[in-house]
Backbone as XML, in Angstrom:
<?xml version="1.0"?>
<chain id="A" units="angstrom">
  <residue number="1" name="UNK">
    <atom name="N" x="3.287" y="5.955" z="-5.159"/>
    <atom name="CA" x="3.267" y="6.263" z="-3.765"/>
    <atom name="C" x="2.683" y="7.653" z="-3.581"/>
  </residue>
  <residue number="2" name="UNK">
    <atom name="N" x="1.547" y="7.576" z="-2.201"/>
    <atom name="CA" x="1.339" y="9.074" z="-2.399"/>
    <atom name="C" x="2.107" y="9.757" z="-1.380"/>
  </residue>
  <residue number="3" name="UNK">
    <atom name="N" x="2.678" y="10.911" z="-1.445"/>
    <atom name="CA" x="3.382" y="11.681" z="-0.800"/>
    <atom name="C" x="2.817" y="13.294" z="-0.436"/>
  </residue>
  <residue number="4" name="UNK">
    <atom name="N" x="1.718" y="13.637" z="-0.118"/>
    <atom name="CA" x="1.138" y="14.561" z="0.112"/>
    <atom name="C" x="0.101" y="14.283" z="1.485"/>
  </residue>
  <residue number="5" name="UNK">
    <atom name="N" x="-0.120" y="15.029" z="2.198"/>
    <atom name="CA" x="-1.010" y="14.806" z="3.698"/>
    <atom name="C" x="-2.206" y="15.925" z="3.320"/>
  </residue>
  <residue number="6" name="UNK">
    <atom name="N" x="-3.131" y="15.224" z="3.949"/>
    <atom name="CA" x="-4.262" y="15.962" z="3.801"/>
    <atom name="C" x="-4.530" y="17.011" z="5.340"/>
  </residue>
  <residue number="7" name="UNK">
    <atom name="N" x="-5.094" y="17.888" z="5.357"/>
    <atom name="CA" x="-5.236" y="18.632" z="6.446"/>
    <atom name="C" x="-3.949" y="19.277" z="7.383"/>
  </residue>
  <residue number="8" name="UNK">
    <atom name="N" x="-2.916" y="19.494" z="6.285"/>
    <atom name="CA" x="-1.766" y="20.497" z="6.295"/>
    <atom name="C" x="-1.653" y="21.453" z="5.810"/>
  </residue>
  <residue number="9" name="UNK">
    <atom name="N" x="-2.510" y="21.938" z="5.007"/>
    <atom name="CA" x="-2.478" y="23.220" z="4.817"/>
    <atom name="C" x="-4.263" y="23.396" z="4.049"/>
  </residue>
  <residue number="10" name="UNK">
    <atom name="N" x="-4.680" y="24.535" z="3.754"/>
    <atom name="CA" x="-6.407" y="25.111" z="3.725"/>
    <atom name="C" x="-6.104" y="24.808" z="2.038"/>
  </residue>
  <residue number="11" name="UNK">
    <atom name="N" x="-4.924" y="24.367" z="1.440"/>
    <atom name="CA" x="-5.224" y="24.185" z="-0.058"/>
    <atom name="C" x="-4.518" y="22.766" z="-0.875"/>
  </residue>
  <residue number="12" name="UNK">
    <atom name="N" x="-4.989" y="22.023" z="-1.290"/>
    <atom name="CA" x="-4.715" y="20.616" z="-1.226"/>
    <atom name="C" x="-3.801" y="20.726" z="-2.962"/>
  </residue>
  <residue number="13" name="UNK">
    <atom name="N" x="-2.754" y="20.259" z="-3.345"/>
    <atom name="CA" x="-2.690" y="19.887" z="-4.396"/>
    <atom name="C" x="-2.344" y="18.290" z="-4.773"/>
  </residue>
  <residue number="14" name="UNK">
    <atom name="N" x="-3.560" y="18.448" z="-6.098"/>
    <atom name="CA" x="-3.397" y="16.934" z="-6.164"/>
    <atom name="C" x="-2.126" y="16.149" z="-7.711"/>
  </residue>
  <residue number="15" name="UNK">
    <atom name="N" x="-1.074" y="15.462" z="-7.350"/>
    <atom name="CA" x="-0.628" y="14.584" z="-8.142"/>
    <atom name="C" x="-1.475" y="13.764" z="-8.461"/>
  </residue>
  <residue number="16" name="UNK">
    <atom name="N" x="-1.695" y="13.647" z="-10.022"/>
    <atom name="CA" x="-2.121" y="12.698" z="-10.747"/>
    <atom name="C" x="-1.159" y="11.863" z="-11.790"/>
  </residue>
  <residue number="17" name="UNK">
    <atom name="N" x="-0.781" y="10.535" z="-11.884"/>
    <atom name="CA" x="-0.145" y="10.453" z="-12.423"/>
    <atom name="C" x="-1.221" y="9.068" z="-13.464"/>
  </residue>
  <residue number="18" name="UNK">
    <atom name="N" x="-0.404" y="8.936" z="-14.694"/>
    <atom name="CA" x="-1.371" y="8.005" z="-15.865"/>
    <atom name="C" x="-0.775" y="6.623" z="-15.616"/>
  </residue>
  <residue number="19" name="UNK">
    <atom name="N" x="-1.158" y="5.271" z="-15.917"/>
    <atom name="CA" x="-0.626" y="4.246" z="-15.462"/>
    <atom name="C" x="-0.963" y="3.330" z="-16.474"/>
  </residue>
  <residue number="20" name="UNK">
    <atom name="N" x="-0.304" y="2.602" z="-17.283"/>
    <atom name="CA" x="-1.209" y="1.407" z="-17.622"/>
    <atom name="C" x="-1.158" y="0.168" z="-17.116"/>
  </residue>
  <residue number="21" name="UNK">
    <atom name="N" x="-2.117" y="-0.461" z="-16.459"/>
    <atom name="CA" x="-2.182" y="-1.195" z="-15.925"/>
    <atom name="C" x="-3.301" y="-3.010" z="-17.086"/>
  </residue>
  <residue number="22" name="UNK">
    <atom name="N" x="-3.086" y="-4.034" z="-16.497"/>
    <atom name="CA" x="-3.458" y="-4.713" z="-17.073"/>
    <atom name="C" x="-3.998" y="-6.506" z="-15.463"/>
  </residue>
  <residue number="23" name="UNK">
    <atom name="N" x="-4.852" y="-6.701" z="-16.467"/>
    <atom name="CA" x="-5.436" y="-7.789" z="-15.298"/>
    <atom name="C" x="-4.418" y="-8.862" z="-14.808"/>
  </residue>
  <residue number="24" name="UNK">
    <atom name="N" x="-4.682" y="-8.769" z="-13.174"/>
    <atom name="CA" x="-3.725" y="-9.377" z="-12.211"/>
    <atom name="C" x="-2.860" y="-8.383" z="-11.433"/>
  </residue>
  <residue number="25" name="UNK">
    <atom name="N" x="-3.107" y="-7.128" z="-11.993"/>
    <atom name="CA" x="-2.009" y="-6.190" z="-11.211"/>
    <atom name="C" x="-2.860" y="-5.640" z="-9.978"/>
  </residue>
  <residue number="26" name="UNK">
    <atom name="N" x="-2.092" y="-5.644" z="-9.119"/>
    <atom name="CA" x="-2.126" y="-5.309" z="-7.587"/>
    <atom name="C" x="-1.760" y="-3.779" z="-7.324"/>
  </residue>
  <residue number="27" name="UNK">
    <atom name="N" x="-2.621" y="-2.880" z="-7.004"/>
    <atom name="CA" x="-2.554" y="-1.631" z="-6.929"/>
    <atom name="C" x="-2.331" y="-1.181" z="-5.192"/>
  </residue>
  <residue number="28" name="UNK">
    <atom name="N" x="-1.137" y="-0.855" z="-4.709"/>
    <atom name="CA" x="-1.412" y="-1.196" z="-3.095"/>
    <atom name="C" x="-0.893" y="0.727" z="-2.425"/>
  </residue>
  <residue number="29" name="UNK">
    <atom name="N" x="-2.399" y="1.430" z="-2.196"/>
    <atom name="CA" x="-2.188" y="2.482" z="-1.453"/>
    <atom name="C" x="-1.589" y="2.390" z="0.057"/>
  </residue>
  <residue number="30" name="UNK">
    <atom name="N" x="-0.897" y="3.186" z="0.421"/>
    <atom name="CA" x="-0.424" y="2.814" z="1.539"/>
    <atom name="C" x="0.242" y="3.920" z="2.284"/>
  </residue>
  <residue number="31" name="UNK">
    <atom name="N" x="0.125" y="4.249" z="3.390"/>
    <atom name="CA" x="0.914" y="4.950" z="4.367"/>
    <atom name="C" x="1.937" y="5.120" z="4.662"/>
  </residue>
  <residue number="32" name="UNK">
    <atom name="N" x="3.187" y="6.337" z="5.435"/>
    <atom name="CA" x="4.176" y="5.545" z="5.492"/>
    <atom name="C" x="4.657" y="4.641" z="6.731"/>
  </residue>
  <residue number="33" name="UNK">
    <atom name="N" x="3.776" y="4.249" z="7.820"/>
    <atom name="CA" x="3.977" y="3.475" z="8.083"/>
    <atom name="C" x="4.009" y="2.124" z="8.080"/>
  </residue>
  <residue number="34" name="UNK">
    <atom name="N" x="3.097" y="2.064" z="7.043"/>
    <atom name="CA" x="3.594" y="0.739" z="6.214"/>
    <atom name="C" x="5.014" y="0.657" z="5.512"/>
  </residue>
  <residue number="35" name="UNK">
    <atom name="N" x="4.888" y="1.244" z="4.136"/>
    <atom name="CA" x="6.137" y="1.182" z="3.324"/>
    <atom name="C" x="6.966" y="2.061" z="3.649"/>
  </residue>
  <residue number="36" name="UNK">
    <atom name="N" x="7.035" y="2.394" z="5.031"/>
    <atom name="CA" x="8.444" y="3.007" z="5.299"/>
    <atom name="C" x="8.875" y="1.620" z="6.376"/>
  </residue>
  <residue number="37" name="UNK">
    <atom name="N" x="8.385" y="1.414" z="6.807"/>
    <atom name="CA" x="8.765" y="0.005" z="7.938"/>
    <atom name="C" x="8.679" y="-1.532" z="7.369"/>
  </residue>
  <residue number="38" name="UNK">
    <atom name="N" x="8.787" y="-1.709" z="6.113"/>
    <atom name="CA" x="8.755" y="-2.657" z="5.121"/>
    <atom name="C" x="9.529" y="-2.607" z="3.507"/>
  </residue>
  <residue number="39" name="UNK">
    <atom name="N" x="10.650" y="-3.573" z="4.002"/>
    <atom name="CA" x="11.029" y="-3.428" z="2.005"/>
    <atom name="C" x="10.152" y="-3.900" z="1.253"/>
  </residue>
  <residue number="40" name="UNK">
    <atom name="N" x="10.762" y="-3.314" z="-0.242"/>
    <atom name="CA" x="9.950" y="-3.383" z="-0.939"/>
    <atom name="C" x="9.454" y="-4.770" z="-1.485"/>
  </residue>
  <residue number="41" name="UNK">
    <atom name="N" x="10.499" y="-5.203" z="-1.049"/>
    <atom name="CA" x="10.597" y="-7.241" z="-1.571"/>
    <atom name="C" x="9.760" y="-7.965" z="-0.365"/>
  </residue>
  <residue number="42" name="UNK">
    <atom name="N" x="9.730" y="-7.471" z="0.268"/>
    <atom name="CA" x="8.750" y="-8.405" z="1.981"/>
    <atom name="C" x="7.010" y="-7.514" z="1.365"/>
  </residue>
  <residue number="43" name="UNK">
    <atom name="N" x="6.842" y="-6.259" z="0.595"/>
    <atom name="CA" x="5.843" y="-5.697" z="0.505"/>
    <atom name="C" x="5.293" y="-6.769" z="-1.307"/>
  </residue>
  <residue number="44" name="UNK">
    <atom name="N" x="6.565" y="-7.016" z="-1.636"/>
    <atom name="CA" x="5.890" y="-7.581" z="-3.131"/>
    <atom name="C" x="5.388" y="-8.996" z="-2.979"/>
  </residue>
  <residue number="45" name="UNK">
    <atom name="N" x="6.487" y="-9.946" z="-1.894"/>
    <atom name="CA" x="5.564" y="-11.051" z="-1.197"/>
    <atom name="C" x="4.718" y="-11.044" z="-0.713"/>
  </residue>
  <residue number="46" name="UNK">
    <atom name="N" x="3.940" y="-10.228" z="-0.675"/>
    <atom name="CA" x="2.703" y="-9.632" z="0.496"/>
    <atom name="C" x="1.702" y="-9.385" z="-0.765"/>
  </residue>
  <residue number="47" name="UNK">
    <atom name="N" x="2.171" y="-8.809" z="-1.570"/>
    <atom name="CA" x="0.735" y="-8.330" z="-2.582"/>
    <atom name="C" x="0.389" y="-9.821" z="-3.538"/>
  </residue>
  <residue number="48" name="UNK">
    <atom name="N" x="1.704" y="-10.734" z="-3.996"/>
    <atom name="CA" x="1.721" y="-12.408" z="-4.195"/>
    <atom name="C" x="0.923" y="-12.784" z="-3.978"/>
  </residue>
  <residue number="49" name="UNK">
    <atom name="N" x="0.614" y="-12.712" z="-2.832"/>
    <atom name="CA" x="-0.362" y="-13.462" z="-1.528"/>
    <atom name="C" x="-1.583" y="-13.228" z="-1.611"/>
  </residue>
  <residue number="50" name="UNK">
    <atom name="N" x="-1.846" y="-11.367" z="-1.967"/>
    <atom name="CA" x="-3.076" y="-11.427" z="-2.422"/>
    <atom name="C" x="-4.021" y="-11.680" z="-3.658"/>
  </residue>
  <residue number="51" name="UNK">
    <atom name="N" x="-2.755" y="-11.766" z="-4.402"/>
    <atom name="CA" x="-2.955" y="-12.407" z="-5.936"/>
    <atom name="C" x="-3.439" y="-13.869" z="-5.755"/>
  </residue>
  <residue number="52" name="UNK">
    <atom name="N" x="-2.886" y="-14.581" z="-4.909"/>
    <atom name="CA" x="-3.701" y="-16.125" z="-4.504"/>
    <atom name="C" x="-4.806" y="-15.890" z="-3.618"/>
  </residue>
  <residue number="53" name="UNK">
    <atom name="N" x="-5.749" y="-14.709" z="-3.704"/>
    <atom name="CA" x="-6.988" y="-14.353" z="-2.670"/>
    <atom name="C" x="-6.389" y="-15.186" z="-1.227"/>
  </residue>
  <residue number="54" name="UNK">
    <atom name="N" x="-5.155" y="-14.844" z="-0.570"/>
    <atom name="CA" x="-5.130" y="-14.959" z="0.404"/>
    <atom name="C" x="-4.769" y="-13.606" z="1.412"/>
  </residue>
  <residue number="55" name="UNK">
    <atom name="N" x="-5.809" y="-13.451" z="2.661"/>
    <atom name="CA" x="-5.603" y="-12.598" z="3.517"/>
    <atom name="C" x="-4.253" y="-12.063" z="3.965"/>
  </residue>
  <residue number="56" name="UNK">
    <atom name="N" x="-3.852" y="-10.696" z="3.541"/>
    <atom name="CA" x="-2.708" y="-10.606" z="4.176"/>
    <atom name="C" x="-2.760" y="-8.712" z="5.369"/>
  </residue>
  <residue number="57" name="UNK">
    <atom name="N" x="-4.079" y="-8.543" z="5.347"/>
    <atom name="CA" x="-3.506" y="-7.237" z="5.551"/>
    <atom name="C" x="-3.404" y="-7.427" z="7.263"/>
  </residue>
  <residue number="58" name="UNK">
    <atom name="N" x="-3.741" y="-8.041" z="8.263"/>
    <atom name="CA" x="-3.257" y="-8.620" z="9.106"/>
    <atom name="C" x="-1.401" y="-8.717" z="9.260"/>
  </residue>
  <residue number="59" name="UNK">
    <atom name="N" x="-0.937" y="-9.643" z="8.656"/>
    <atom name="CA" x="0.255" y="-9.861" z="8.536"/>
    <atom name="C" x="1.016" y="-8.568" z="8.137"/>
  </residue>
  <residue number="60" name="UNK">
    <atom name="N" x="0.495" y="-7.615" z="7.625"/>
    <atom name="CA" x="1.378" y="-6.622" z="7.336"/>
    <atom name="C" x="1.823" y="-5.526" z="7.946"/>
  </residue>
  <residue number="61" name="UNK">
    <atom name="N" x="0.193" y="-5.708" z="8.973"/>
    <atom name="CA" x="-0.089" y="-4.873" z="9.904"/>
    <atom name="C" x="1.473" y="-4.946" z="11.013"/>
  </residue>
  <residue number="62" name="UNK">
    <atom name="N" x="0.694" y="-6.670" z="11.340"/>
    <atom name="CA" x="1.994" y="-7.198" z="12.227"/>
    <atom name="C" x="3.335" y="-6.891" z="12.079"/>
  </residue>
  <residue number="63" name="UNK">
    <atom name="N" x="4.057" y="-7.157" z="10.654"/>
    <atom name="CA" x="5.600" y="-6.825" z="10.165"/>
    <atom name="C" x="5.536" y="-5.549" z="10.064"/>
  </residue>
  <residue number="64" name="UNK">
    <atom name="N" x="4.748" y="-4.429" z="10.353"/>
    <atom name="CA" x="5.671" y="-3.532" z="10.193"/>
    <atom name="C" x="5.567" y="-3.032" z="11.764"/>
  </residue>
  <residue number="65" name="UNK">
    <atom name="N" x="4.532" y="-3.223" z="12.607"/>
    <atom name="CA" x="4.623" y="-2.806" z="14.051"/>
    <atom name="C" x="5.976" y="-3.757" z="14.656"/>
  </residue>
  <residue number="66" name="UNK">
    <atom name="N" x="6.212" y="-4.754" z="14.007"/>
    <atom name="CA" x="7.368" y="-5.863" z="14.597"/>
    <atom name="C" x="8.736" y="-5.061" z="13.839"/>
  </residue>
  <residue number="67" name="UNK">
    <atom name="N" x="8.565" y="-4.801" z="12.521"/>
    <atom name="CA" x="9.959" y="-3.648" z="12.041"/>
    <atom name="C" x="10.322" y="-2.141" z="12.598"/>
  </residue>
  <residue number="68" name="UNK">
    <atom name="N" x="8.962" y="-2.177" z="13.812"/>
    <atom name="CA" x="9.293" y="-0.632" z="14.280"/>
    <atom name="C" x="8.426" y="0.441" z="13.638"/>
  </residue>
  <residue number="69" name="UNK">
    <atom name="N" x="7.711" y="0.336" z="13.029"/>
    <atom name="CA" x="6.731" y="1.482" z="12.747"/>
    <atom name="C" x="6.555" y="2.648" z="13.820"/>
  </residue>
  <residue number="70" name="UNK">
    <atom name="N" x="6.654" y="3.826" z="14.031"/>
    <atom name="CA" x="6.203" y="4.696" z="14.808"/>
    <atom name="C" x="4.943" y="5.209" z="14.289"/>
  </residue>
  <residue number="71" name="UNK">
    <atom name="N" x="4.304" y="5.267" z="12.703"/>
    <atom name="CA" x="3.152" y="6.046" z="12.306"/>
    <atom name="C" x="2.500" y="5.226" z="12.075"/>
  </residue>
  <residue number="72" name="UNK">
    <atom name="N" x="1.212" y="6.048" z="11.780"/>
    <atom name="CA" x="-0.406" y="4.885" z="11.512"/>
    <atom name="C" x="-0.062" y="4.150" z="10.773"/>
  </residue>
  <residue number="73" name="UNK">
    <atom name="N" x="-0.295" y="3.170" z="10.591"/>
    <atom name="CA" x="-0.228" y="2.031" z="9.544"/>
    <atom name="C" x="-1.859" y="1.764" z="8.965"/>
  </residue>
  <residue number="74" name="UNK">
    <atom name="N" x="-1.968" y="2.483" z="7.600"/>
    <atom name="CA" x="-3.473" y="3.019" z="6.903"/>
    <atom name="C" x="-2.885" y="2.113" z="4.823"/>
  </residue>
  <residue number="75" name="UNK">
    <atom name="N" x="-3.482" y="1.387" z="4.532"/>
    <atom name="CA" x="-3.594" y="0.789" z="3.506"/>
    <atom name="C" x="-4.930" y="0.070" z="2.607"/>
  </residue>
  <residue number="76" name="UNK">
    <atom name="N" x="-4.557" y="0.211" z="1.688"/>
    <atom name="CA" x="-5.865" y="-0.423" z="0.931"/>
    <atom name="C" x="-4.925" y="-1.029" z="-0.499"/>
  </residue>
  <residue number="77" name="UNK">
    <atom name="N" x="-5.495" y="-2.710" z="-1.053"/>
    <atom name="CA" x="-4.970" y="-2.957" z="-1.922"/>
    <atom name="C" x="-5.985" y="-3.590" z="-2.732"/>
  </residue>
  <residue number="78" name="UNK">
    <atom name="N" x="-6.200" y="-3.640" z="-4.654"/>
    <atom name="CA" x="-6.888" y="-3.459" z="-5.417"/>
    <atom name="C" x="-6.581" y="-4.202" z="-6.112"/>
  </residue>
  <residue number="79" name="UNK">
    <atom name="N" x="-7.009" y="-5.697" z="-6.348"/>
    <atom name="CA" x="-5.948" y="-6.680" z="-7.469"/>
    <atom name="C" x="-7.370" y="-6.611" z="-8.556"/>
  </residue>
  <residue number="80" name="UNK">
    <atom name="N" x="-6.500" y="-6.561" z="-10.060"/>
    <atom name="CA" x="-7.675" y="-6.108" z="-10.714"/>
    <atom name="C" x="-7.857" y="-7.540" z="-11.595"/>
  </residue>
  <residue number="81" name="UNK">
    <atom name="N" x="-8.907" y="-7.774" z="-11.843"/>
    <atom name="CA" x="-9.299" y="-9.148" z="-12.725"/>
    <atom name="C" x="-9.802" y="-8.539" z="-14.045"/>
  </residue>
  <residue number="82" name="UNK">
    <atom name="N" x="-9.574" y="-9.784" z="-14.919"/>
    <atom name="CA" x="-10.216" y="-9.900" z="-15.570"/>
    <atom name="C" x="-11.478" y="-10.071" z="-15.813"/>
  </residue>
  <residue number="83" name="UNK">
    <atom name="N" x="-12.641" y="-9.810" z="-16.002"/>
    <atom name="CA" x="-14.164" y="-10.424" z="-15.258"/>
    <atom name="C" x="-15.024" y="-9.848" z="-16.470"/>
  </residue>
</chain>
């Protein structure tokens, strides 16, 4: 999760963290008005979904403006293949 805002202060520091990751995993950046207005279990059925190349960022949009979101709701998700 990233937890730092950009254009809060004139000097940015960046967390990097190492990951190993492997094909089929779903990498999902996200705002907190997404994953603050969504558990984490309604957010892991959601990335499922895109593992079956089905459209979900619509629907997520929707559940979290329907759970009450007050902030932007800004995401991007990355399912990685084998290829």
């Amino acid at each position: 999760m990233l937890s730092k805002a950009l254009g809060v202060s004139n000097q940015v520091q960046v967390d990097c963290i190492c990951q190993t990751v492997q094909a089929l995993d779903i990498l999902l950046l996200s705002t907190d008005g997404l994953h603050d207005s969504l558990s984490k279990e309604s957010l892991i059925m959601s990335l499922l979904q895109i593992a079956k190349d089905q459209p979900v960022a619509y629907q997520l949009v929707e559940q979290s403006i329907t759970a009450g979101s007050k902030d932007n709701i800004t995401f991007g998700s990355i399912l990685l293949r084998n290829e």
